[in-house]
N, C-alpha and C positions, 0 to 999 in steps of 0.2 A: 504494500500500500504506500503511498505518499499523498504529500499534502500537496492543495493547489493555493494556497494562502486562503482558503475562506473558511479555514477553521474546521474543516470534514477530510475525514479520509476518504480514497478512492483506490482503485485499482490500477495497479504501476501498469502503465502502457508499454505494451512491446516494441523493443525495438529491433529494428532486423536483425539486429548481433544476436537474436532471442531465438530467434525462430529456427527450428532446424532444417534441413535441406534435402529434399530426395533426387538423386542427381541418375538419370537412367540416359543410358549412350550408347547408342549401336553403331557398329564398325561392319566393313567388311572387308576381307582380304582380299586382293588380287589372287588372280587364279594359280595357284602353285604355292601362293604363299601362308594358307591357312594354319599349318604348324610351325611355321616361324610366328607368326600372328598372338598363337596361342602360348607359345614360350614366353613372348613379350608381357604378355596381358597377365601371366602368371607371376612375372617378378613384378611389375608394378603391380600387383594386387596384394602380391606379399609385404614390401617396402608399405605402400600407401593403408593398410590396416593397422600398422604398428604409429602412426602419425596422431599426432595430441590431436583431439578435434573428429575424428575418423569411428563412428557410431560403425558403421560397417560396409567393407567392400568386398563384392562378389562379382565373376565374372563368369557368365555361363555362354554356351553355345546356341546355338540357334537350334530347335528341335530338327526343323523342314530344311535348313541349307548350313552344313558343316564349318563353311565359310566366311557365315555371320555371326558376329559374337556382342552380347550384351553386357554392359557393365553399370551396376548399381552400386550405387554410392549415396549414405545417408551420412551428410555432415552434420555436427553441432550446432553450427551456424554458417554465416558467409565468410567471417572471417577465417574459419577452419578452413572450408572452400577454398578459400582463397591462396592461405600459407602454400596447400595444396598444391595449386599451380604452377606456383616456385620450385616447389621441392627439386632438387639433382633427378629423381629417378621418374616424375613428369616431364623437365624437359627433353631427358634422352628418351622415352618413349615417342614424345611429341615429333623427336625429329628423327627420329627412325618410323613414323608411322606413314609417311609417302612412297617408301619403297616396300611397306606391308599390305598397303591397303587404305582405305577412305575412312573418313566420318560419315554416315548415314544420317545421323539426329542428336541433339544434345535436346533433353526437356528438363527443367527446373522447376521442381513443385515444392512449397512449403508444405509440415507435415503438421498436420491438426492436430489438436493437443485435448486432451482428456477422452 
């Protein structure tokens, strides 16, 4: 709770640093390169689970094409997100993902609470 100076309390207003984040990403490999794709996606998912801020990362396959791979990520907040992007084991993913394969979708959804 805090005050607004009129002498009552209220309910402390969220601020985005508040709210958590469900971060869903689909890739796909280029043809030939689905198990390099997959190796890749395994260390960043190992590195980026142990990260302060990192509620949980998974990375699973596409049921219907072997090729596609999806990755769910629930941050703390933005700012976990964010440290996220920096990290060493982000940007070397980032810049080895044009000779693996594409981004498909990045969706950002805040996660309801109670």
């Amino acid at each position: 709770y805090e005050s607004h100076g009129d002498g009552r309390w209220h309910p402390q207003q969220e601020t985005q640093d508040d709210v958590a984040l469900l971060v869903n990403v689909t890739l796909q490999a280029h043809f030939g390169q689905g198990e390099a794709m997959l190796k890749s996606l395994r260390r960043q998912a190992q590195a980026s689970s142990r990260e302060i801020g990192c509620l949980e990362y998974r990375c699973t396959v596409d049921a219907e094409n072997s090729d596609r791979f999806h990755v769910l990520e629930t941050w703390a907040n933005e700012a976990a997100r964010q440290a996220h992007a920096q990290t060493a084991h982000s940007l070397e993913f980032l810049a080895e993902l044009p000779d693996l394969g594409r981004t498909v979708s990045v969706r950002v959804a805040e996660l309801l609470k109670g």
